[in-house]
N, C-alpha and C positions, 0 to 999 in steps of 0.2 A: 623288242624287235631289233632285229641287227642295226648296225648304223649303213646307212647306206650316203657313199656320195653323190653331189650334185651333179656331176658329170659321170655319167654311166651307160652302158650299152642296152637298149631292151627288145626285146620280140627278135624280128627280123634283123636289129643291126648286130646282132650275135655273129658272126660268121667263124666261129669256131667249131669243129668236125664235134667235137666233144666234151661235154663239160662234167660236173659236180655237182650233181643238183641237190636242194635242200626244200623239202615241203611248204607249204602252207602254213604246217603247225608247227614248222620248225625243224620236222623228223629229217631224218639223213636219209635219200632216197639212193644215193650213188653215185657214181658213176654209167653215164647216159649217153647215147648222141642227143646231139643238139636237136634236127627234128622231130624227135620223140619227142623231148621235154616240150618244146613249143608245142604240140600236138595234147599233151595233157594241159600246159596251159589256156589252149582254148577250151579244152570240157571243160574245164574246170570257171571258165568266164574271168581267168587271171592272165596277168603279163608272167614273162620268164626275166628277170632283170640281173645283171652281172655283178653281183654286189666284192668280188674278188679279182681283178681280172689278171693279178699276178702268179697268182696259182699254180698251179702244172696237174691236172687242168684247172681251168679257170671254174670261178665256185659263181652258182647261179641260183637264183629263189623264186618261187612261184608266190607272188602277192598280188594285189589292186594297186599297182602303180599310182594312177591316179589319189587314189585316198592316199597311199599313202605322203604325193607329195603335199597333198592339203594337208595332211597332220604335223609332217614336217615345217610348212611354215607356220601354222598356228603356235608350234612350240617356239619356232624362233620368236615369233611375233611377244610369245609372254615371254620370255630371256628377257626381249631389250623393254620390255614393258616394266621388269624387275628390276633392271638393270637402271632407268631413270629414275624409279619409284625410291631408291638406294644413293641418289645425286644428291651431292653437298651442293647447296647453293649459296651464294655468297653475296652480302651487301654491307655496301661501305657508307659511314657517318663521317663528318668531320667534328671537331671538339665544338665549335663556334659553328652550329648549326642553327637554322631557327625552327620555331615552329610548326610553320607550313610542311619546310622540307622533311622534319623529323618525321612527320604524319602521313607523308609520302611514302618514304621508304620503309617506316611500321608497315604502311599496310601493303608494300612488296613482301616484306617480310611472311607478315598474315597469310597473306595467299599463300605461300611455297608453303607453310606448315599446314596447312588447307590441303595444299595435293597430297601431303604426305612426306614431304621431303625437310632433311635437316638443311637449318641456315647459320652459315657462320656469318657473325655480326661482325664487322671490323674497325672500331675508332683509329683513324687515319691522326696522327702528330705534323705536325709542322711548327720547325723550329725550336722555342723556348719553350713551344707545348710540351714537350716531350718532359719536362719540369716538374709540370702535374698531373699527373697516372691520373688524381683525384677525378678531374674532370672527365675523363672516358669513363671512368668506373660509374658514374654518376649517371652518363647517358644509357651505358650498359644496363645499368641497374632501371633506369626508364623503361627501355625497350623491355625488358622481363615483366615487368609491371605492367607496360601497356599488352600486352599480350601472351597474362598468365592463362586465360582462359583458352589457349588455342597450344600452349606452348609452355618449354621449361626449360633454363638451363643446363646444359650438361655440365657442371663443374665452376668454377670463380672463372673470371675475368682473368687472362694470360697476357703479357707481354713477350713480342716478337718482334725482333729490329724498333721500327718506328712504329710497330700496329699493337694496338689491344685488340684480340680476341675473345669472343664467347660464341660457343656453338648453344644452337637453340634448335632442342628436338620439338617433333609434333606431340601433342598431348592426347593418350588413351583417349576415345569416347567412354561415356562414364555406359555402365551393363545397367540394361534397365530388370526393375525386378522382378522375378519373378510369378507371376500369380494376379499380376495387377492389370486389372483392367479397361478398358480405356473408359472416360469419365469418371471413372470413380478412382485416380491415383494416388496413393499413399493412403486409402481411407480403407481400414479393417470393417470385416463383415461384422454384423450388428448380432449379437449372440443373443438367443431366448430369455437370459438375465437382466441383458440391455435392455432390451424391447422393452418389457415386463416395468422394468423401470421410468420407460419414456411415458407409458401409458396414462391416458388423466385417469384417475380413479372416480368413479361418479360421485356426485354429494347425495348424504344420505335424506330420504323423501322425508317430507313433514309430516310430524303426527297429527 
């Protein structure tokens, strides 16, 4: 469909003698007066909307106004839905962190690769920290560890200014298999061989 702007003339606030009109299905109907086209607009149960109005004459379409602006935000609506789903998100450690806090900010972490979203990890230096990389690489390498299961590094551990960086993407759901049933998962159908086999064989009666 054409793109049309937000700000546009439709039906009645047309007040041009005559326009350009274009169908329904897109056909090129012509060159028109303006109350003709409004007049096929309403048999037809559509709006007459100005989607050109720099034109000479100005170019105008017979649609569903209406739906169409509800499809138009639906589409923006999944853009910016794409658009956040596509956000770096970012959390900082210090080197001399403890416990508690590391557990804390993992499962900030956790969550954003839970929505779907990459997180850049940050070990923040201070000082003489800056001396030993070893220790950020260490926590970095925690954080991968603590949450291989949701998550994976994209690449080593970088240094920038005073920060170590690691980006940590979200991790594929694993494809369940094909064929498999629920209750009975991972467990192969039992073949006439099998069976045959599982069978007690009677004991033979007393003479």
């Amino acid at each position: 469909m054409m793109t049309i702007a937000k700000e546009h003339k439709v039906n009645e606030q047309i007040r041009v003698r005559q326009i350009r009109l274009i169908g329904a299905e897109g056909e090129q109907i012509g060159i028109i007066d303006t109350r003709e086209a409004l007049t096929m607009a309403r048999q037809q149960s559509l709006d007459l909307v100005m989607v050109s109005p720099q034109a000479i004459p100005p170019v105008c379409r017979l649609l569903d106004y209406g739906r169409f602006r509800y499809e138009q935000q639906q589409n923006e609506k999944e853009t910016r839905k794409r658009a956040r789903a596509h956000e770096v998100k970012a959390i900082k450690f210090r080197v001399k962190i403890d416990d508690h806090d590391f557990e804390t900010k993992a499962g900030h972490v956790r969550r954003f690769l839970l929505e779907g979203h990459k997180v850049k990890v940050t070990i923040m230096f201070r000082g003489r920290e800056r001396t030993h990389p070893e220790l950020g690489e260490r926590i970095l390498h925690r954080v991968a560890d603590t949450l291989a299961d949701v998550g994976t590094p994209e690449g080593m551990p970088s240094m920038m200014g005073m920060d170590m960086n690691m980006i940590m993407a979200p991790k594929a759901a694993p494809k369940r298999a094909e064929g498999v049933g629920e209750g009975t998962q991972g467990e192969a159908p039992a073949t006439p061989a099998a069976e045959a086999a599982t069978t007690e064989t009677p004991a033979p009666a007393p003479a």
